[in-house]
Every structure is written in C-alpha cells, then in structure tokens.
C-alpha positions in Angstrom: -0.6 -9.7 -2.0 2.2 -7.2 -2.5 2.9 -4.0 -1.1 4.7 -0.9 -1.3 5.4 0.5 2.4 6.8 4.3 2.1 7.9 6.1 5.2 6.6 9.7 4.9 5.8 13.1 7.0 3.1 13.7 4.7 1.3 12.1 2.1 -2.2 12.4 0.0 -4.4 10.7 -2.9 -6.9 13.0 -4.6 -9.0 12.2 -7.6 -12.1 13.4 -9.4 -15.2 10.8 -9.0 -18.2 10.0 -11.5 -20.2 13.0 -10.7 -17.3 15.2 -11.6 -16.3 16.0 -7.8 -12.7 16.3 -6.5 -11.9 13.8 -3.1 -8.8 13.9 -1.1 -7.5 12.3 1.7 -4.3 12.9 3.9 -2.3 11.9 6.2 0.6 13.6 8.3 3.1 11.1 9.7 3.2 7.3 8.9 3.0 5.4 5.9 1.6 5.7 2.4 0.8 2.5 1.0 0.2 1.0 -2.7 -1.6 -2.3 -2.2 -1.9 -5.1 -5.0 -4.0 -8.4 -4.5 -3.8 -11.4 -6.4 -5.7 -14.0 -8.0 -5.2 -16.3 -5.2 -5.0 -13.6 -2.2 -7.2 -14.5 0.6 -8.4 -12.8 3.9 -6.0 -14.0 5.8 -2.8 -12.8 4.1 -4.2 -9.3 3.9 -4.3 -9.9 7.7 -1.0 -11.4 8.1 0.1 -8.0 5.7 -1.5 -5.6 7.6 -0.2 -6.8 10.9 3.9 -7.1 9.4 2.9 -3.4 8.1 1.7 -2.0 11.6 4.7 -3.8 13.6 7.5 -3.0 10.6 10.4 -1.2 13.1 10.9 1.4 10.0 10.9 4.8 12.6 13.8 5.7 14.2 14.3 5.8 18.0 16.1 8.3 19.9 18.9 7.0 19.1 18.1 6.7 15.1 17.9 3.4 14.7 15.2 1.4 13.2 13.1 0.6 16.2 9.8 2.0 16.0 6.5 1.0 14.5 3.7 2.6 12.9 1.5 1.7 16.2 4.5 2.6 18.3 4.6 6.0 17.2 0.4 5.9 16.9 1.3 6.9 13.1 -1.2 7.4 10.3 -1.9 4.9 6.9 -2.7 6.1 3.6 -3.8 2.7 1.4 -3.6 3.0 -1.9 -5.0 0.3 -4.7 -2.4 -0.4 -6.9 -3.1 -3.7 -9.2 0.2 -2.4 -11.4 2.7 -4.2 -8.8 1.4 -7.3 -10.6 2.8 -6.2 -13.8 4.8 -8.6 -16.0 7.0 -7.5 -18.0 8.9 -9.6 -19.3 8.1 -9.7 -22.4 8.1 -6.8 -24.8 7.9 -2.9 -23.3 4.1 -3.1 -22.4 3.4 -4.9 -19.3 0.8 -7.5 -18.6 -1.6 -7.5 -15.5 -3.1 -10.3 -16.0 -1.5 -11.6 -12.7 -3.6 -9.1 -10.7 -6.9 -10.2 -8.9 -9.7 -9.6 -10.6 -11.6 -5.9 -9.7 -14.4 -7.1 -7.4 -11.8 -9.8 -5.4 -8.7 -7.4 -5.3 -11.4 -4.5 -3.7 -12.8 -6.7 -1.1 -8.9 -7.9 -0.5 -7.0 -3.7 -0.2 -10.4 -3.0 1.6 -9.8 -5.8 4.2 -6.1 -4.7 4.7 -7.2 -1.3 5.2 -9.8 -2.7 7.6 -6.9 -4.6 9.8 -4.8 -1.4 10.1 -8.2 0.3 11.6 -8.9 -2.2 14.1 -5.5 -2.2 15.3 -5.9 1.3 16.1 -4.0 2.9 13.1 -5.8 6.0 11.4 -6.1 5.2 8.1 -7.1 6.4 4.9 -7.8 5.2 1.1 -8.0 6.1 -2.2 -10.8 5.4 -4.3 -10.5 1.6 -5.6 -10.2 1.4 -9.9 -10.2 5.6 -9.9 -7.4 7.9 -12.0 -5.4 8.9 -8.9 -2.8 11.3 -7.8 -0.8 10.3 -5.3 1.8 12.7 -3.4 4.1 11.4 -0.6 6.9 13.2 1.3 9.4 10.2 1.7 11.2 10.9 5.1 14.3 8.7 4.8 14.0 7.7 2.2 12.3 4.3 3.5 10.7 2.5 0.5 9.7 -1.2 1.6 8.6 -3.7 -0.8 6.4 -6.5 0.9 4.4 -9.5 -0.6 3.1 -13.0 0.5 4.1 -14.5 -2.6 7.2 -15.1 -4.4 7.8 -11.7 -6.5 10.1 -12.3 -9.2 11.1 -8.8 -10.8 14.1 -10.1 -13.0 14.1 -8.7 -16.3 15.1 -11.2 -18.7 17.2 -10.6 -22.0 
C-alpha cells in the first residue's frame, strides 16, 4: 500500500454521486490522506499503515519540533482513494495503473485503513471509492509524507 500523508488545518473531498447529488466531507485539523492499494496488499499492512499514520510525530510541540501525533493532538483524517500513486510511467507520457489492486480488493483494503484510524479513536472521513473527486487541503507546513509497505521506485528512466 502507499500513501500520501498531508499535514493540514483544513481539508475536504466533495463529489457528485449517481443520482446526481453533491457529498462532502471535512475535516479541520489533521491529515488528508490519498490511499493506494496494491495487487498484493493485505489486511494487515493497511493495519500496520494506519497505525505508522496515527503515531507519525508530524505536529509540532511547544517548542516546534516534530513531536506530536495525529492521536496526540486528538486530530482528524480525511482518506482519500487514490489508485494513481501506482502509476508507472516509465514508459512513454501516459502512465500505466496496471500496478493498482483491482476495484473490489483496493476498496475493501482504503476502507480497512480508514476503519483502523476509527478504532484508534481518530475521527475520520472518506471520499467516495472509484468517484470523480475534488479534493482541497490547506497544507500547514508544508508537511507532505509519502508512505508505502512496498518498495516504490519513482525513477524516471531516460
């Protein structure tokens, strides 16, 4: 699994569902989210993600320094699906996502990471899984994190 950890004051996902209705969900501070599950992604790594995202020290103490988690400071999540951080492209300009889960797997998989973050006691919030969404965030920092519990080659080759 890979994610995207954003530090933020605010942050929101809206989109429009089937029926024609506008959604929207929000959060104040904590972190916004993008979540992307592999083909081989199971339960436990989504666990093991969720708990290294709710411990993360990424808010700053009195003092400033990097020493305070999510739970510390009893912040909220905003979890986003996001199968694109499994594009390849290193080939071409159009990227491949053939390296993401498959729909049905990578929903059960951002669903039980979102889950986690809940039952440690973290208000959280999603998007809506395979929807067109718009995503806003108020980076405080910036603090962008990238995560994942595989090895996550981004080199762009010549």
């Amino acid at each position: 699994m890979r994610v995207i950890v954003q530090r933020v004051s605010h942050a929101s996902v809206s989109w429009v569902d089937d029926g024609g209705h506008l959604h929207r969900q929000a959060i104040r501070r904590g972190l916004a989210i993008l979540v992307g599950a592999g083909p081989t992604d199971n339960e436990q790594e989504a666990d093991r993600l969720a708990d290294k995202v709710a411990q993360l020290r990424i808010f700053p103490d009195q003092a400033g320094r990097f020493n305070v988690s999510l739970e510390d400071i009893a912040g909220e999540a905003l979890v986003v699906s996001q199968f694109t951080l499994y594009a390849d492209s290193t080939r071409g300009r159009r990227p491949s996502f053939i390296g993401a889960a498959d729909p049905d797997r990578a929903r059960q998989l951002c669903q039980r990471f979102a889950d986690r973050l809940t039952v440690r006691g973290i208000s959280t919030r999603s998007g809506s899984f395979g929807a067109q969404m718009t995503v806003s965030v108020d980076n405080e920092g910036p603090v962008t994190i990238a995560l994942s519990t595989d090895p996550w080659d981004t080199r762009i080759s010549g």
